[in-house]
GUDREN-922703 format. One record per residue (C-alpha): z, y, x; chain. Coordinates in nm, 2 decimals, decimal comma. Layout:
+--------+--------+--------+-------+
|      z |      y |      x | chain |
+--------+--------+--------+-------+
|      Z |      Y |      X |     A |
...
+--------+--------+--------+-------+
This chain:
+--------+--------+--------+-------+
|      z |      y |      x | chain |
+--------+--------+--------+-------+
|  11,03 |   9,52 |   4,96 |     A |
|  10,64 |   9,56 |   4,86 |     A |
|  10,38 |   9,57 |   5,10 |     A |
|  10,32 |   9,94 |   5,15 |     A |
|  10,73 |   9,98 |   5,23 |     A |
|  10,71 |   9,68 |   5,45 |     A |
|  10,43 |   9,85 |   5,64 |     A |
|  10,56 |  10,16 |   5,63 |     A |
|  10,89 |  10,05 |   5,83 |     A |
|  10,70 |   9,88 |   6,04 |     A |
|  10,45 |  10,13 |   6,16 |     A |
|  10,75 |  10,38 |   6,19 |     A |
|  10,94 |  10,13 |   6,42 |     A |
|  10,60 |  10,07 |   6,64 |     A |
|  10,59 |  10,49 |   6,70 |     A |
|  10,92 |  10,48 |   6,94 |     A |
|  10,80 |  10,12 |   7,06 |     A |
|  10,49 |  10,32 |   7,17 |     A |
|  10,70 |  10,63 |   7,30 |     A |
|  10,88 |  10,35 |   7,49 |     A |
|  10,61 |  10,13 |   7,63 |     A |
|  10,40 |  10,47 |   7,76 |     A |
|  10,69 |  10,62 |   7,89 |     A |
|  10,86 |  10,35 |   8,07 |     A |
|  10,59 |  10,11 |   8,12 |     A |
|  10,68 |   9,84 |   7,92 |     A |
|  10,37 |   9,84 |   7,73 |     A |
|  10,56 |   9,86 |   7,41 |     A |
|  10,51 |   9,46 |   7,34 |     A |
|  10,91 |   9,42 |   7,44 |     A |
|  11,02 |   9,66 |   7,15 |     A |
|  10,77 |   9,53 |   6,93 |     A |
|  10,87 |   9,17 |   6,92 |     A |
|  11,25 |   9,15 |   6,86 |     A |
|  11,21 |   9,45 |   6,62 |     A |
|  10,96 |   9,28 |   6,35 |     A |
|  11,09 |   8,94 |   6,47 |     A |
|  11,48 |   9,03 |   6,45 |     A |
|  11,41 |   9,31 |   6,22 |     A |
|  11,17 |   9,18 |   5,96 |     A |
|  11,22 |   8,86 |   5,96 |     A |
|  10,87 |   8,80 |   6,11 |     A |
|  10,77 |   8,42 |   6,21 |     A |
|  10,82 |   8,50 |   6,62 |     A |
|  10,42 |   8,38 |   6,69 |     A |
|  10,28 |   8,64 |   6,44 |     A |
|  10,56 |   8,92 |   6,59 |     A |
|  10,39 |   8,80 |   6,93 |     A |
|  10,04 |   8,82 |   6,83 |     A |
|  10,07 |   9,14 |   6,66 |     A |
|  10,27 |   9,27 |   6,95 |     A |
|   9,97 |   9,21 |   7,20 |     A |
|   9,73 |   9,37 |   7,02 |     A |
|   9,92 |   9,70 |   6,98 |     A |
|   9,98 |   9,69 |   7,37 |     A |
|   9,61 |   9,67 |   7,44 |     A |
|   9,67 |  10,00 |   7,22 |     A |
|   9,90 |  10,12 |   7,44 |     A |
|   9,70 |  10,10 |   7,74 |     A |
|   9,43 |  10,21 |   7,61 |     A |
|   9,58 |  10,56 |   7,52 |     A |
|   9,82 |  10,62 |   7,79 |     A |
|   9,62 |  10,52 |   8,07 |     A |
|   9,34 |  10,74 |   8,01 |     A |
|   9,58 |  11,00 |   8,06 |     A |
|   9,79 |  10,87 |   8,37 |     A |
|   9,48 |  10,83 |   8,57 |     A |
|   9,34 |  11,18 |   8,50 |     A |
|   9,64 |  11,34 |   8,57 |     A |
|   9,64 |  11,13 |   8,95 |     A |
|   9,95 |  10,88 |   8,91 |     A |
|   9,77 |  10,53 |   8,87 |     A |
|   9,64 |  10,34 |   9,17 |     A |
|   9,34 |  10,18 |   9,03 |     A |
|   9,31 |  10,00 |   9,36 |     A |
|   9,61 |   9,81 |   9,31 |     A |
|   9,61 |   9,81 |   8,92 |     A |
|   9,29 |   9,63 |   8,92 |     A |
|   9,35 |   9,40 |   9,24 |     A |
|   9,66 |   9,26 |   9,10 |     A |
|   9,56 |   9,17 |   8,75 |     A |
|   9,42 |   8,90 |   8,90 |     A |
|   9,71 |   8,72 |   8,90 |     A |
|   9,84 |   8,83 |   8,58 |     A |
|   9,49 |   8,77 |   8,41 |     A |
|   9,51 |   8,37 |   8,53 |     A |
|   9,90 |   8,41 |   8,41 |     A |
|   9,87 |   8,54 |   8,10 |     A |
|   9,64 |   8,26 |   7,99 |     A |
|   9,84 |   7,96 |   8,10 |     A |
|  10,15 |   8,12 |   7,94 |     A |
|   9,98 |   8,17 |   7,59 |     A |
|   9,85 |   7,82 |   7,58 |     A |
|  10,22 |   7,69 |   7,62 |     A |
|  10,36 |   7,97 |   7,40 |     A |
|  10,16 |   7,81 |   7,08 |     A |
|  10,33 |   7,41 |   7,17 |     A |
|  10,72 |   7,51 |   7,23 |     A |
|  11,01 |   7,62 |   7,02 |     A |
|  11,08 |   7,96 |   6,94 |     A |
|  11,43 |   8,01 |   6,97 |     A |
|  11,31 |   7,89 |   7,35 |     A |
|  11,13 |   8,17 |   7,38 |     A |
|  11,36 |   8,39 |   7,24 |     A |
|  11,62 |   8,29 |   7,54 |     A |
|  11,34 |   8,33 |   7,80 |     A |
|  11,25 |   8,69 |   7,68 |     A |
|  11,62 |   8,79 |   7,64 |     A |
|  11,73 |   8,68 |   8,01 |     A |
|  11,43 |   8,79 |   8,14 |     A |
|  11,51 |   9,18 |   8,01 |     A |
|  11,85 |   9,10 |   8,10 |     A |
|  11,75 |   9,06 |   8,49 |     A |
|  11,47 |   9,36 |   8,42 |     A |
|  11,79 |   9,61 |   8,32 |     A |
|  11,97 |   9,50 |   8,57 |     A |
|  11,72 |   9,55 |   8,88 |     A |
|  11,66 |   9,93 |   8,67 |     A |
|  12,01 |  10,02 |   8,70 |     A |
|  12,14 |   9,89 |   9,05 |     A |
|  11,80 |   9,96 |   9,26 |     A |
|  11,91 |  10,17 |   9,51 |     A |
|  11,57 |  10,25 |   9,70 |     A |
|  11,39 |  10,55 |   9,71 |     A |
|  11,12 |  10,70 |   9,59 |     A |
|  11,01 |  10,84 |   9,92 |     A |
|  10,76 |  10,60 |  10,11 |     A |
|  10,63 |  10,88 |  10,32 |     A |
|  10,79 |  10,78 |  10,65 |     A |
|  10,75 |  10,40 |  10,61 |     A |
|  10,48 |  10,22 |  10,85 |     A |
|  10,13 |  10,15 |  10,71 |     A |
|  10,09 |   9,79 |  10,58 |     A |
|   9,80 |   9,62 |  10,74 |     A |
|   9,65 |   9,42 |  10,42 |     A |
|   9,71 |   9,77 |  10,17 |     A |
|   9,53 |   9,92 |  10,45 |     A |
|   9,27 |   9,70 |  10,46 |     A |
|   9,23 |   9,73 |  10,07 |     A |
|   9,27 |  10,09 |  10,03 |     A |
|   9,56 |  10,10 |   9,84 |     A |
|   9,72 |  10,32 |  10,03 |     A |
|   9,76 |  10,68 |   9,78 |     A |
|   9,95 |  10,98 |   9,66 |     A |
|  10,02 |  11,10 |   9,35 |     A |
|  10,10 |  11,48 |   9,17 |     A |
|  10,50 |  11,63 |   9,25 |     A |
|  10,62 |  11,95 |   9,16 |     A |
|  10,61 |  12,01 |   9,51 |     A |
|  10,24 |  11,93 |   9,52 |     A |
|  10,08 |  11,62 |   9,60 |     A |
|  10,30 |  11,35 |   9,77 |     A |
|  10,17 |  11,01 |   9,91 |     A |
|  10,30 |  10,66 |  10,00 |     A |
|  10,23 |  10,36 |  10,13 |     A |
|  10,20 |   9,96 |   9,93 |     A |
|  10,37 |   9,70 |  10,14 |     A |
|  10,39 |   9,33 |  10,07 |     A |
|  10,07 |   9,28 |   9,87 |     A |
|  10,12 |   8,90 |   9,91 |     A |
|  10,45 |   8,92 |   9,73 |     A |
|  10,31 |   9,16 |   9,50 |     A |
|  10,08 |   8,93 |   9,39 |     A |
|  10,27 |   8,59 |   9,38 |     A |
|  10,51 |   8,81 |   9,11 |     A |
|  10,24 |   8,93 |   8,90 |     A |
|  10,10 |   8,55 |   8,79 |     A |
|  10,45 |   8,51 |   8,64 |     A |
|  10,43 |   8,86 |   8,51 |     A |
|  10,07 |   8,72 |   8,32 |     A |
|  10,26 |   8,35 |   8,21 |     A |
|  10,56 |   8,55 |   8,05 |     A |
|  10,29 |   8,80 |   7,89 |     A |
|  10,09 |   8,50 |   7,71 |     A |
|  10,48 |   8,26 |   7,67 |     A |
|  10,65 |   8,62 |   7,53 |     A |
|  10,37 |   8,80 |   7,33 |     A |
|  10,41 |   9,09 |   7,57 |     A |
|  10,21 |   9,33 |   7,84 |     A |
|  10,51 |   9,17 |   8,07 |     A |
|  10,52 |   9,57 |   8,20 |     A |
|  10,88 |   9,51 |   8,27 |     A |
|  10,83 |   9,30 |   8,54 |     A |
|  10,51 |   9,45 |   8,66 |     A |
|  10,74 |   9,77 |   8,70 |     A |
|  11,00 |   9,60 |   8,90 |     A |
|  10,73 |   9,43 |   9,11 |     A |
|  10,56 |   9,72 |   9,20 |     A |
|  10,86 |   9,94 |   9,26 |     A |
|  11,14 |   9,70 |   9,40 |     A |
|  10,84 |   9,46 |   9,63 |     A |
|  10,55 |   9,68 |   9,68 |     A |
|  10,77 |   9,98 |   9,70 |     A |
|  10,53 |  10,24 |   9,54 |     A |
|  10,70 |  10,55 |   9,36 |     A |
|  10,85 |  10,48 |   9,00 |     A |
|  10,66 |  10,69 |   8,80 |     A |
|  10,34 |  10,55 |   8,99 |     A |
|  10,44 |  10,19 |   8,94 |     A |
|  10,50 |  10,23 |   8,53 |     A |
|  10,20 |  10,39 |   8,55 |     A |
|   9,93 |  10,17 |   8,68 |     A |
|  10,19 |   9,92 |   8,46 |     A |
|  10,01 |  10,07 |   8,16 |     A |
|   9,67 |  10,06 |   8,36 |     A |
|   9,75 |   9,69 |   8,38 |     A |
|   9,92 |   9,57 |   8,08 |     A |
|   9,60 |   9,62 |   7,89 |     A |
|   9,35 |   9,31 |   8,07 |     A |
|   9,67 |   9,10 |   8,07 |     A |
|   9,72 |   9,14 |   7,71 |     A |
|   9,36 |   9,08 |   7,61 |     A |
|   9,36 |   8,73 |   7,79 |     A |
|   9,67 |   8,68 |   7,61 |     A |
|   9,57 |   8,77 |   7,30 |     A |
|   9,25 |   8,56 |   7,24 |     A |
|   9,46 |   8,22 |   7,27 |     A |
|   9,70 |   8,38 |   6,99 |     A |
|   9,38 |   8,46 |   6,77 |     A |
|   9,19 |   8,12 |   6,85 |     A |
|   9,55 |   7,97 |   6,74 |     A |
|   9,56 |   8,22 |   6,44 |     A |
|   9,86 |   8,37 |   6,52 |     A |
|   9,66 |   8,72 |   6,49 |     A |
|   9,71 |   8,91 |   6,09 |     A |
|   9,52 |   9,18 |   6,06 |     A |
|   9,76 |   9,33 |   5,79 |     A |
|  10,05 |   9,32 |   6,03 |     A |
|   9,86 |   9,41 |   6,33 |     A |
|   9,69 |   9,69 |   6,21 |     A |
|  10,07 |   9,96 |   6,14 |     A |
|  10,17 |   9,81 |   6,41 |     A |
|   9,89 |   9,89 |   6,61 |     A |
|   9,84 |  10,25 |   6,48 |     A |
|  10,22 |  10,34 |   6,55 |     A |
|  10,18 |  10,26 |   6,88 |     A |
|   9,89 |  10,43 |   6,96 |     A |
|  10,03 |  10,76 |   6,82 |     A |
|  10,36 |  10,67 |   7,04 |     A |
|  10,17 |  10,57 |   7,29 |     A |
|  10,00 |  10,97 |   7,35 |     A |
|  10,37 |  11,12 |   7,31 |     A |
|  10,50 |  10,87 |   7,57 |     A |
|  10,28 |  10,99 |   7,84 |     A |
|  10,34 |  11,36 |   7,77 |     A |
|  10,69 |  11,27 |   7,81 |     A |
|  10,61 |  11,09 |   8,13 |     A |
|  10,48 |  11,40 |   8,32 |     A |
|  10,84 |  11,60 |   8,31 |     A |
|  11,04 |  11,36 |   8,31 |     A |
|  11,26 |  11,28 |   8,62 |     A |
|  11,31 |  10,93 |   8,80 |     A |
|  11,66 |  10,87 |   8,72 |     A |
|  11,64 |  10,95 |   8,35 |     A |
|  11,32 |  10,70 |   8,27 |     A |
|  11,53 |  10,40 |   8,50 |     A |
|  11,80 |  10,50 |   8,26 |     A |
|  11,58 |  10,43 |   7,96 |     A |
|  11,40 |  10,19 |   8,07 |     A |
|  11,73 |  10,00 |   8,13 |     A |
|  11,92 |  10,06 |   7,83 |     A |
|  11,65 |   9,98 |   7,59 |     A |
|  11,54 |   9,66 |   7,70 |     A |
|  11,94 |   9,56 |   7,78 |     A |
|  12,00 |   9,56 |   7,42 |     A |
|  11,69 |   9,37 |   7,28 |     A |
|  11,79 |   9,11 |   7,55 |     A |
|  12,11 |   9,07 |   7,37 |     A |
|  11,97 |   9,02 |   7,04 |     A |
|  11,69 |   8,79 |   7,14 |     A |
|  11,97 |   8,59 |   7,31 |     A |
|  12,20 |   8,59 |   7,00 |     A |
|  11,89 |   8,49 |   6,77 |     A |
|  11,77 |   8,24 |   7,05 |     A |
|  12,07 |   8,07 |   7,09 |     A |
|  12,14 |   8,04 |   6,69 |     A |
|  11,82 |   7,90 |   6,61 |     A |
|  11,77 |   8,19 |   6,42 |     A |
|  11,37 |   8,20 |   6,47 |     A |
+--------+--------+--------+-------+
């Protein structure tokens, strides 16, 4: 395979990551990694640091468009990435000094659990009767967002917890060479309780800043090449645009059911390649 075929396939593959990571919330990093990584045969720390540029990509195009269209809270986007800013750098600094098939079995139970929690959530959507929490409150994070039915609004509860979840989310962005949107998702929508499609939303929002802080450990490290970042990169941004269009008629139920059976089976073959040695 010669260069041009090689980035071909690639920049092909990181169009549906994109599609994914904008419509899901993801961030596109968790397709992006197993696929050149499993796929390509791609040394897992390059995979990574090409990985985090592209979701900076990600962000960057599809949450222009979520917050326009009313379905990011900025508010809580910007107060958590906080945490997941301080994460993600103490994550990439160990990422570059352990083994990659330990990574590999990290990632792969961590979608693993992410599926799971997809799939067997059985809470609502609809936060419109719950009680005010005081510290949202006090923040203004309190919101509403665009329905068919008109505009709709909820309420944020446990911020503390919220926030507590989100540093891991930033150490298993920098350890996993991902926008860790997976678990920003689940800790928005399972802990804070906020709306699905508002939760993979401000995911996008967020995924951005904690890929960035990532990212500049990989490219001090010089895991960063520009001739694999760059397809890899420009298919997600494209993906990225058609994600988000996707996003806006889509129901609940069928992105959980997405968003669980992709990342179910790149969990499996990161485990299977993990527990080989096969990185």
């Amino acid at each position: 395979m010669d260069i041009l075929e090689f980035s071909s396939l690639v920049f092909v593959g990181s169009l549906l990551a994109g599609f994914l990571g904008a419509a899901t919330g993801l961030g596109g990093g968790v397709v992006i990694v197993p696929m050149l990584a499993v796929g390509f045969g791609v040394d897992i720390r390059y995979a990574m640091g090409a990985s985090l540029v592209s979701v900076i990509a990600t962000s960057s195009a599809a949450a222009s468009a979520y917050v326009r269209e009313g379905f990011s809270n900025i508010r809580v986007g910007m107060f958590l990435e906080i945490g997941t800013t301080i994460g993600a750098v103490t994550g990439a600094a160990i990422a570059t000094s352990i083994s990659p098939s330990y990574i590999a079995v990290i990632f792969g139970l961590v979608l693993i659990y992410s599926s799971y929690q997809s799939v067997f959530s059985r809470r609502q959507d609809d936060s419109t009767s719950d009680k005010p929490d005081k510290i949202a409150t006090r923040l203004k994070m309190n919101s509403q967002y665009p329905t068919p039915e008109g505009m709709k609004k909820y309420y944020v509860h446990q911020v503390p917890g919220g926030f507590g979840i989100m540093y891991l989310a930033g150490v298993l962005s920098g350890l996993l060479g991902i926008g860790s949107g997976a678990l920003k998702v689940i800790a928005m929508d399972q802990v804070m309780r906020l709306p699905f499609k508002v939760s993979t939303t401000t995911s996008n929002f967020m995924i951005g800043v904690t890929a960035a802080a990532s990212a500049g450990v990989f490219l001090n490290r010089g895991y960063v090449d520009p001739g694999l970042a760059m397809p890899v990169m420009l298919g997600v941004l494209i993906g990225s645009l058609a994600g988000a269009h996707f996003l806006f008629g889509a129901t609940t139920k069928v992105l959980r059911i997405v968003f669980a059976v992709v990342i179910f089976g790149l969990a499996i073959e990161m485990l299977y390649k993990g527990f080989r040695g096969g990185f």
